[in-house]
N, C-alpha and C positions, 0 to 999 in steps of 0.2 A: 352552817347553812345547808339545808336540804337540796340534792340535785334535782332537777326537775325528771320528771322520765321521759318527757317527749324533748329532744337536742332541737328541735324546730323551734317550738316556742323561745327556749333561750336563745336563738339566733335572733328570731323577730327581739326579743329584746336589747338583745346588743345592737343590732343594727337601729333603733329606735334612742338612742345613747350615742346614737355616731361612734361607736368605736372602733370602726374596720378603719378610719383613716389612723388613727392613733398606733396602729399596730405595722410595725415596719416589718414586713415579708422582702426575704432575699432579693436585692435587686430588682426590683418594683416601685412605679411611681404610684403610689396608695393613694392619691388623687384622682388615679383613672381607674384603677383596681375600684376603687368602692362606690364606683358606678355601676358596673354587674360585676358583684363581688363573687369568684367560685370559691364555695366553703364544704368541703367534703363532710358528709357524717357520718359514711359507714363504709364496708368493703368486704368481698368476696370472691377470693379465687383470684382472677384478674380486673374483677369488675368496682368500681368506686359510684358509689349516689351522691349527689350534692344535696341541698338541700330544700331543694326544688323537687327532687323528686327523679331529676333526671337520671340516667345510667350514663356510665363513662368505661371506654375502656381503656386501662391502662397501659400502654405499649412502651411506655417508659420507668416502669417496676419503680413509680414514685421518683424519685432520682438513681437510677443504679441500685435500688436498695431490697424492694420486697424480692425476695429472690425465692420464697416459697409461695410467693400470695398472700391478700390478708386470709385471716380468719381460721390460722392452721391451729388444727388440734392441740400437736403434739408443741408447739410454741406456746400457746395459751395455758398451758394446762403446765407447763416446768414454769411460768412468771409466777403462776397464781400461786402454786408450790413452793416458790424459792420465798415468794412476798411472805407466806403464812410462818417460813422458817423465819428471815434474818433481811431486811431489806438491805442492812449497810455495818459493815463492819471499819474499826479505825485500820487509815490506811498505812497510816508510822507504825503501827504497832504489829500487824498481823494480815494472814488474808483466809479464805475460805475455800472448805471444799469443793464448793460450783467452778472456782478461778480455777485451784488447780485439778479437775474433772476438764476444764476445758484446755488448759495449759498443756494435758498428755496428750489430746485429741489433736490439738492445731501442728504438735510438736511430732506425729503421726502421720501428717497430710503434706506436712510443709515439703516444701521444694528441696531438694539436695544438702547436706549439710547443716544445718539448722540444728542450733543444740540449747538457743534461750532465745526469749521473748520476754515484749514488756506490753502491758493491754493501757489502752487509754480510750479514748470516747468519741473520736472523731475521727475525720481523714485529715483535717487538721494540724490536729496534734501530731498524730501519726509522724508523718511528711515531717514537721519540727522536731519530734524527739528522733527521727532516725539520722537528720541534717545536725544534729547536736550530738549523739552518738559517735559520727563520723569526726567529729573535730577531737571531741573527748580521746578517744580511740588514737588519734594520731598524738594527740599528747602524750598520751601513756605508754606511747611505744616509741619513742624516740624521735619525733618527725612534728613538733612542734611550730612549726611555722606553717603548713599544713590548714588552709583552714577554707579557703576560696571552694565555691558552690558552683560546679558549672549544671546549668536549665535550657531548654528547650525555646523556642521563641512561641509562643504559642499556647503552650503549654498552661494549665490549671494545677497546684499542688494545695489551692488551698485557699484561706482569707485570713489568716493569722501576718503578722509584718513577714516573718520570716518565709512562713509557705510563700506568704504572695512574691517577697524580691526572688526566690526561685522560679517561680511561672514566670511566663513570657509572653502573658494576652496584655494588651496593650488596655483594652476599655477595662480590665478589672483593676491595674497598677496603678494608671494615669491619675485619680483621683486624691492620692493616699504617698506620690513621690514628694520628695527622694528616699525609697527605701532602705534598705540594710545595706551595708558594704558587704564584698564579697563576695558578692555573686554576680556570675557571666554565663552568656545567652549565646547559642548556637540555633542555625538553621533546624528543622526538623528532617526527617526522611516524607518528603512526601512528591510521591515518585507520577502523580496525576497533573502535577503545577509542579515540577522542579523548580527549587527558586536561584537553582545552577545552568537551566536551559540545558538538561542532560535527558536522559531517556533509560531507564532499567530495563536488564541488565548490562547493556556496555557503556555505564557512567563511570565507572571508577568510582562509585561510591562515596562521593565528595564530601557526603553530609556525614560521613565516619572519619574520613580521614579527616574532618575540620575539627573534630573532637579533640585529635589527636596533636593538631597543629597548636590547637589554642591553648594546651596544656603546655608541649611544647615552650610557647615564646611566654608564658603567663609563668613559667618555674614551675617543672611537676613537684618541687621541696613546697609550690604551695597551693596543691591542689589538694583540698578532702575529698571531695567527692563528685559524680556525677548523677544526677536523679535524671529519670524518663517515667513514662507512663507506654509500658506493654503494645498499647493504644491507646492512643490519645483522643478523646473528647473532652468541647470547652466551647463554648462564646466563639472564639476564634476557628475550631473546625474539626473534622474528623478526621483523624488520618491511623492508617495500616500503614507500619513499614513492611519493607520488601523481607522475603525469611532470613536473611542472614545479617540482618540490621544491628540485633542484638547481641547475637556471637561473635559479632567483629568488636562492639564496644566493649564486651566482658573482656576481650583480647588486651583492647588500650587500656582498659583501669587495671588488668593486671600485672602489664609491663613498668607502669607508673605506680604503682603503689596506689592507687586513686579506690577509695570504696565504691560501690557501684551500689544504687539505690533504687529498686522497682517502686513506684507508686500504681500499686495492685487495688485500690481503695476502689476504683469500677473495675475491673479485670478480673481482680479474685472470687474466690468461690462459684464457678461455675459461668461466667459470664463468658467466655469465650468456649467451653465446651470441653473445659482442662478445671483443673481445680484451681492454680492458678496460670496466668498470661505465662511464667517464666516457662512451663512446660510447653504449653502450645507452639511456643516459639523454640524449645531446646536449646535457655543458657538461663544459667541461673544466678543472681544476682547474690551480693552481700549481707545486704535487709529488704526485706517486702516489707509495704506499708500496706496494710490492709483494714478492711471495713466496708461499711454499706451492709452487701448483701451476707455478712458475716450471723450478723444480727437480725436479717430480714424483715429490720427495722421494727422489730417489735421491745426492742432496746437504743439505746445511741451502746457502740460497741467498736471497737477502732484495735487494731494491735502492730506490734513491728517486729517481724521474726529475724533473728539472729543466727548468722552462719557463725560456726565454731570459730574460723582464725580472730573473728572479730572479738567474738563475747570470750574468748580468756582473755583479753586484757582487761577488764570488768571482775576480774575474782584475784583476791589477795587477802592481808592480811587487816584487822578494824583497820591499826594506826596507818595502813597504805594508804587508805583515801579514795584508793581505784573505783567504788561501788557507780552505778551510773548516775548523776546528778541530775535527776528529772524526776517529776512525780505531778500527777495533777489530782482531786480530791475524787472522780468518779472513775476512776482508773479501776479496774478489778472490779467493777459494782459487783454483786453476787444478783441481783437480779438479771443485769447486762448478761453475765458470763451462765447463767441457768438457759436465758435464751439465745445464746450462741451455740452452746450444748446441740440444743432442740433444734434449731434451725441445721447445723452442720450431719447431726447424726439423719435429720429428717432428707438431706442433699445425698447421702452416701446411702440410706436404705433405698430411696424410690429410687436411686439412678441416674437420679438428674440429669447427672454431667450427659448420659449418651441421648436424653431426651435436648440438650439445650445444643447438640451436633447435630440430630435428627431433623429439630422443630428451625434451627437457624436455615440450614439445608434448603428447605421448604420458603423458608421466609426467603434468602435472597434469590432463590428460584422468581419467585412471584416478582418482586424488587429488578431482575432482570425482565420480565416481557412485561412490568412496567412500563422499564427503558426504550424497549425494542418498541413501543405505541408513542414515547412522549418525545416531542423535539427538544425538550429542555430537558433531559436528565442526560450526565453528560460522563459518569461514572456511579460502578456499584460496588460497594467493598464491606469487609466486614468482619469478623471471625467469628462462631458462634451463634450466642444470640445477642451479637452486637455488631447491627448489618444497616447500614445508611445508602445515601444518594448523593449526589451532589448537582446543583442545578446550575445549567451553564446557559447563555443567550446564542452561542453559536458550537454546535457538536464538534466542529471540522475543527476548529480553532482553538477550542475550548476559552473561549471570549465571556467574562462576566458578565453579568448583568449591570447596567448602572446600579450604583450605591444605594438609593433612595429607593429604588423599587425592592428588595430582598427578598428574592421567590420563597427561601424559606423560611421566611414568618408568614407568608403567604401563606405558603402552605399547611403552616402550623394554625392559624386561623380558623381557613377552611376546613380541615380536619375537627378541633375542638367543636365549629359549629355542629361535626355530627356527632361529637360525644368519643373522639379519639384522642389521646391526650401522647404525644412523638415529643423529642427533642431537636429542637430546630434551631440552626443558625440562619446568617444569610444567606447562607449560599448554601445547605445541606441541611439534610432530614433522616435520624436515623430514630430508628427500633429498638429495643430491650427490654423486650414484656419479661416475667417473669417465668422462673427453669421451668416454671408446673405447665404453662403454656402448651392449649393441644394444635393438633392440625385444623382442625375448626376455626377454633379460637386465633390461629394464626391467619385463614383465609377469610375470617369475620376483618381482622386489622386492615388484612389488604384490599378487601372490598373497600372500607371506608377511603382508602387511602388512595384507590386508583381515582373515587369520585371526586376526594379532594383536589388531586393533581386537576383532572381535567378544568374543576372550576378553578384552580389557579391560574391556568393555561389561557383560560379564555378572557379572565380578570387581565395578564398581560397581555393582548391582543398577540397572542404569540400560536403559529397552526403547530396543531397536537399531531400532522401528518407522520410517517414513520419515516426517518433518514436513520439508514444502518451502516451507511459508509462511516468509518474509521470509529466507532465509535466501538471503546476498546472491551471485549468482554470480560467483564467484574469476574475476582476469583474472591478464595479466602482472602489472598492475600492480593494487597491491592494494585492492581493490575497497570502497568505502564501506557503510556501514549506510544505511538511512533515520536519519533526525534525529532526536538521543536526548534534544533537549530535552526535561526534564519527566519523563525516563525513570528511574527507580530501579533502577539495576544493585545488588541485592541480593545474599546470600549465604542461601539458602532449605536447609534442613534436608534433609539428603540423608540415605537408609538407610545404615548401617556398611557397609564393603565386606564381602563376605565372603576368611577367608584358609583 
C-alpha cells in the first residue's frame, strides 16, 4: 500500500476510523487522550509539530531519550547506511560489525573496570538481564543461595514483572501484585522530606546504614544484589542524593559480597553532565544499565556493562554451561547499534557533556529566582541537565499540598497549553531538554515555564509574593532543610482551586 506524503491527511483518516482509542499509549486513559488527541509528526533540534500545526518544545528530550535532538545528520545518515547493508542478522548464530564498532566504543567510555557487555532493546530488559546476571553470577561462583533483590521505595526500573517487583512506586506495582519473590524495598536518600526526620549532613546517614541493616537480618548468604538509579525520577518523585550516597553503598555491597547495580537508563550518556551518573557521583558500580539517550532514540537501543570480577565467571569451557543464559531477538540489531555509533561518537565530537554542565548551570540558575518570585516552590535540585522543583503549600514547613489539587500536573498543564512539554509529578516539575540545548533555547523553556507557574499559582488561589526565609538554596546536589526534628509537616486547609 502506497504511503501517503502528506502524515496529516492519514491522521484525519485514522481519527475518522476511531482509532486513537483502540491504541493503548503508556499509562493513559485513551478515553480522554482521544478527545484532544497530541500526535507528533515531525521534529527538529529541540522543537516537535503536532499535527495541528503547533510547535512544542521539548524540555523533556521525549522521555530521557533524544539526547542529540531530532533530526541529526550524522544519526540519519549511519540508519540509512546500516538499513541499505544488513537490517538483521540471526542472533544464535552470529553478530555484526555495527555491534562490535559499538561494543569497542561503549567498552572505551564505560566507567572503571568494565571488560564485557551485553546490548538489548530497552531499559527494561536492561534492569532484568543485569538482576539475572547477578543471581547467575552467584551461582557460578559458590554462593548459591544468593538470589534476594534489594530496590528503592520509590523507585522505577521498569514494566517487565521483574523490573517492576524491583521499583518501589506504589501506583505502577499496585495493579499487577503480588509480584515476584525476592525482592525488598528500602527508604531512598531524600534529604528535602527525610522519611527519618533527620537533616544532612549530621543524620548519620540512615538511609545507607538501612541498606546495610537489612542485609544484615535478611542473610548477606542471600542477598544478590542491590539496584539504585544515580538519580531517581518516576511517578513517585525526584530525588539527588547527598555526594557520598553512593560511595557508602558501593562500601556495603562490597563488604557483603552483594553486586551493586546502577540503573543509568536516564543518567547515562551525558544527562547529568558525566558520561555516566557513576562518575558524577565518584563510585562505580558492578553493571550499568543503560539506554534511552544511548540511541537518541532514533533506535530502541538498551545495554548492561560488565565490570571484570563479575564477567569472568561467564567464560569457561562449552560443556561448563557458565555462558550468560539471557538473550532477546532485537538484542545487537545492526541497525540499533549503527545509531548508537552515531549518536555517541556525535556526544563526544561536539562536546556535549561540557555543553549539558554549562546549559544545566543556566537552567537551575533560572529554576532558582524562579523560586526566590514563587511561594510554592519549595526546593531546587538537579545535576546536569536534569534540574527540577518541587512544590510545597507551605516553604517554612515544607507542608504538601492536599492530594487532589497536585500543583505539578498543574503545572504540567499550563505549560503544555504553551507548547512546553516538562515531566511532572504531583508535587514536582523537572527539565531534560536535550545535550544540543542552547542558552536561548534554555531561556525560551524558562520563559514559558515562569508563565506557567504564575498561572498555576493563581489557579491555586495561592500569593506568588516572595518568602526567602528558610527556604534552602538548591545546589547540584540536593540541598538539606534545617532539622525537622519536632517539626509537624501538616496538611493545612487550602482554598478550592478555582476551574
Amino acid at each position: 500500500m502506497a504511503m501517503p506524503d502528506d502524515p496529516l491527511t492519514e491522521v484525519s483518516r485514522v481519527r475518522s476510523h476511531n482509532i486513537i482509542p483502540s491504541l493503548f499509549l503508556d499509562f493513559m486513559q485513551m478515553q480522554e487522550f482521544a478527545k484532544h488527541p497530541f500526535i507528533v509528526a515531525k521534529g527538529a533540534g529541540i522543537r516537535l509539530t503536532d499535527t495541528s500545526g503547533k510547535t512544542w518544545l521539548d524540555g523533556l528530550s521525549g522521555v530521557f531519550v533524544t539526547s542529540i535532538g531530532h533530526g541529526n545528520p550524522r544519526a540519519i545518515a549511519a540508519i540509512t547506511g546500516q538499513l541499505q547493508r544488513l537490517a538483521f542478522a540471526p542472533p544464535l548464530h552470529a553478530t555484526t560489525p555495527a555491534a562490535l564498532e559499538l561494543a569497542e566504543l561503549l567498552l572505551k567510555i564505560a566507567p572503571p573496570g568494565v571488560t564485557a557487555l551485553k546490548f538489548l532493546s530497552g531499559g527494561s530488559e536492561a534492569t532484568e538481564a543485569a538482576m539475572k546476571l547477578a543471581r547467575q553470577y552467584h551461582q557460578q561462583t559458590g554462593h548459591p543461595r544468593k538470589y534476594k533483590i534489594i530496590g528503592r521505595y520509590g523507585a522505577y526500573h521498569g514494566g517487565t514483572m521483574g523490573a517492576l517487583s524491583a521499583g518501589g512506586g506504589r501506583d505502577r506495582k499496585s495493579p499487577f501484585e503480588p509480584l515476584c519473590t525476592g525482592f525488598l524495598h528500602v527508604h531512598p536518600p531524600y534529604c528535602y522530606r527525610c522519611p527519618f526526620d533527620q537533616a544532612y549532613p549530621g543524620c548519620g546517614r540512615t538511609c545507607t546504614s538501612l541498606i546495610e541493616r537489612t542485609i544484615e537480618a535478611e542473610d548477606p548468604e542471600t542477598i544478590a544484589a542491590v539496584i539504585v538509579e544515580p538519580v531517581s525520577i518516576s511517578a513517585a518523585g525526584f530525588l539527588v542524593p547527598p555526594p557520598d550516597y553512593l560511595k557508602r553503598v558501593r562500601e556495603i555491597c562490597t563488604r557483603h559480597n552483594v553486586v551493586l547495580i546502577y540503573d543509568e537508563i536516564i543518567t547515562g550518556f551525558g544527562r547529568l553532565g558525566t558520561m555516566f551518573g557513576s562518575e558524577h557521583f565518584g563510585s562505580a558500580p558492578d553493571i550499568t544499565c543503560c539506554g534511552k539517550g544511548m540511541s537518541g532514540g532514533y533506535a530502541p537501543l538498551a545495554a548492561i556493562l560488565i565490570r571484570d570480577r563479575i564477567a569472568e565467571a561467564f567464560y569457561g569451557e562449552e560443556e561448563a554451561n557458565v555462558q550468560f543464559h539471557h538473550g532477546h531477538t532485537f538484542a545487537g540489531n545492526p541497525v540499533a547499534c549503527a545509531a548508537g555509533v552515531a549518536v555517541i561518537t556525535e556526544i563526544l565530537e561536539r562536546n556535549l557533556l561540557a555543553n549539558a554542565r554549562r546549559q544545566g548551570e543556566r537552567l537551575h540558575a533560572r529554576l532558582e529566582a524562579a523560586a526566590a518570585r514563587s511561594a510554592i516552590i519549595g526546593d531546587v535540585r538537579g545535576a546536569g541537565l536534569l534540574q527540577g522543583v518541587e512544590f510545597v503549600r507551605d516553604r517554612h514547613t515544607g507542608a504538601r499540598f492536599p492530594a487532589p489539587l497536585r500543583p505539578g500536573k498543574l503545572l504540567e498543564q499550563e505549560a503544555a497549553r504553551r507548547g512546553l512539554l516538562l515531566r511532572c509529578g504531583a508535587d514536582f516539575a523537572a527539565f531534560a531538554p536535550p545535550l544540543t540545548v542552547t542558552a536561548d533555547e534554555v531561556d525560551e523553556m524558562l520563559d514559558l515555564f515562569d508563565e506557567s507557574l504564575a498561572a498555576a499559582e493563581q489557579h491555586l488561589a495561592v500569593s506568588a509574593s516572595p518568602i526567602t526565609e528558610q527556604r534552602h538554596s538548591g545546589t547540584d546536589i540536593s540541598s538539606p532543610r534545617e532539622s525537622r526534628a519536632g517539626t509537624r509537616i501538616g496538611e493545612p486547609t487550602l482554598p478550592q482551586a478555582r476551574h
